[in-house]
C-alpha positions as CSV (number, residue, x, y, z in Angstrom):
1,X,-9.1,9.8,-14.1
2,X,-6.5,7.4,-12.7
3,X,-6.8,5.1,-15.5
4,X,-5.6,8.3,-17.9
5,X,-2.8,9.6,-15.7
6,X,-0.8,6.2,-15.0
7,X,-1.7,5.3,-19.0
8,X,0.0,9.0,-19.8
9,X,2.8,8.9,-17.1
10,X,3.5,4.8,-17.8
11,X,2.7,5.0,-21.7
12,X,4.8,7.4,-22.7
13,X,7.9,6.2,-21.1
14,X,8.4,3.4,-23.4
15,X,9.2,3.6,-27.0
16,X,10.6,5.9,-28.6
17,X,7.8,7.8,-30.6
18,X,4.1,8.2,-29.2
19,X,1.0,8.7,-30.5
20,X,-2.4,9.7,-28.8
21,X,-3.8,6.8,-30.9
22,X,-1.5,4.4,-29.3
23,X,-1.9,5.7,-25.6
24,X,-5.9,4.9,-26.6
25,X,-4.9,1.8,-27.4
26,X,-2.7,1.1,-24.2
27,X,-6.1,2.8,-22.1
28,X,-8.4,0.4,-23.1
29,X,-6.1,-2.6,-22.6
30,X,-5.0,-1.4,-19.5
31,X,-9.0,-0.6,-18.0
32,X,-10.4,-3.5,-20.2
33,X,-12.7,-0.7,-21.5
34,X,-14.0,0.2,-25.6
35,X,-14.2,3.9,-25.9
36,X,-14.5,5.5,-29.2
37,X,-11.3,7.4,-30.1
38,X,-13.4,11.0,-29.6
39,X,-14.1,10.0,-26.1
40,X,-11.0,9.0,-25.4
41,X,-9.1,12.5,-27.2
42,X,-11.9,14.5,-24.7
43,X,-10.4,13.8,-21.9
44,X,-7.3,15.7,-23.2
45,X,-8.7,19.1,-21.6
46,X,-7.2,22.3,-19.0
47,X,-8.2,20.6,-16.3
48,X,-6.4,17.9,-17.6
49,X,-3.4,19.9,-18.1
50,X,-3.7,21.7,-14.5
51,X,-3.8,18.1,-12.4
52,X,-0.5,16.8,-14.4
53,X,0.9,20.0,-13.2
54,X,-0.5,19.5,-10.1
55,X,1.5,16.4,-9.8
56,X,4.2,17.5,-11.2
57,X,4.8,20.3,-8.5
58,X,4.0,18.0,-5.8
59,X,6.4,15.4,-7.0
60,X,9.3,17.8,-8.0
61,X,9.3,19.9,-4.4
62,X,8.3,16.3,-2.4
63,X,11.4,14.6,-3.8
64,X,13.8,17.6,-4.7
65,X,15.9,16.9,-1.3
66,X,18.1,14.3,-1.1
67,X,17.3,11.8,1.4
68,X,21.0,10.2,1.7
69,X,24.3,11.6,2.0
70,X,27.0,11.1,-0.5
71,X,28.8,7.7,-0.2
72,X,32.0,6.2,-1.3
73,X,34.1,8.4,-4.0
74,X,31.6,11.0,-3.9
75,X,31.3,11.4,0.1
76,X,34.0,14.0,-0.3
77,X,31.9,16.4,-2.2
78,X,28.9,18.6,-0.6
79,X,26.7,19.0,-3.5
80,X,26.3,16.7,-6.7
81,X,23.8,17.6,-9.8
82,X,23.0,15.2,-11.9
83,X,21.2,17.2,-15.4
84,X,19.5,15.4,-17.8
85,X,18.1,16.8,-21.2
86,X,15.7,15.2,-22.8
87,X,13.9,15.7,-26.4
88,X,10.2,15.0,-26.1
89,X,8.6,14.7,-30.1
90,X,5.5,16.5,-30.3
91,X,2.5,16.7,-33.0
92,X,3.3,18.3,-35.8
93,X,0.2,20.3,-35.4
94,X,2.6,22.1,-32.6
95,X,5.2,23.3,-34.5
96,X,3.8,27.0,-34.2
97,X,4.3,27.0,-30.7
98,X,7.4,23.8,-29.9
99,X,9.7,24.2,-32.9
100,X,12.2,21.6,-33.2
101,X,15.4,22.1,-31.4
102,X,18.0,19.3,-32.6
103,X,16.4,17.9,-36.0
104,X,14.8,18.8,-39.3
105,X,13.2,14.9,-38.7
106,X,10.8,16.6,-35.7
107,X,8.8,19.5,-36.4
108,X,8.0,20.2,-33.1
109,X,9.4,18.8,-29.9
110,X,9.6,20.2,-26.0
111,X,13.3,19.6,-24.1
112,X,12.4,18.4,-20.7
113,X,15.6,19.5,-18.2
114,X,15.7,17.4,-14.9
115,X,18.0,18.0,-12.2
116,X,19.0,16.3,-9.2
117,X,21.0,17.5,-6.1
118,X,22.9,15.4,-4.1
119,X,23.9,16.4,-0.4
């Protein structure tokens, strides 16, 4: 299980368009291990879905308070937020339920908002 989440968390931050194909690639580079491409798309499943959440909730309320306070030309402020919006490109195959929100290129995409607060 290791092996799948840093291959998801570390694969799909590079590049600009991902595939499950390539992250089964990347896998079996990464773990030195030959799966079959069914094998490796079975491990896709809700309990997959509930530990990424999971860590997700635990990273987001672990590191949601800032640790430092404001320094130089911001010290004079109380609060700082920091948004950023990204466009993640889904599967077509998604488009029912993640239409597109910026391009008739991408059928289906999901806009991930992260926030960070500064004291």
């Amino acid at each position: 299980m290791s092996a799948l989440f840093w291959t998801l968390i570390l694969g799909f931050g590079t590049g600009l368009q991902r595939s499950i194909a390539e992250l089964h690639r990347e896998f079996q580079q990464a773990t030195g291990v030959k799966i079959v491409r069914s094998s490796f798309y079975d491990r896709f499943t809700p309990q997959l879905t509930d530990f990424l959440r999971a860590v997700l909730n635990w990273a987001t309320s672990t590191h949601s308070e800032p640790t430092e306070k404001l320094q130089g030309r911001l010290a004079g402020f109380r609060d700082l937020i920091v948004t950023d919006s990204t466009v993640l490109r889904l599967h077509d195959l998604l488009q029912q339920s993640y239409q597109a929100c910026r391009t008739n290129a991408v059928r289906a995409a999901a806009k991930l908002k992260t926030h960070e607060l500064g004291h």
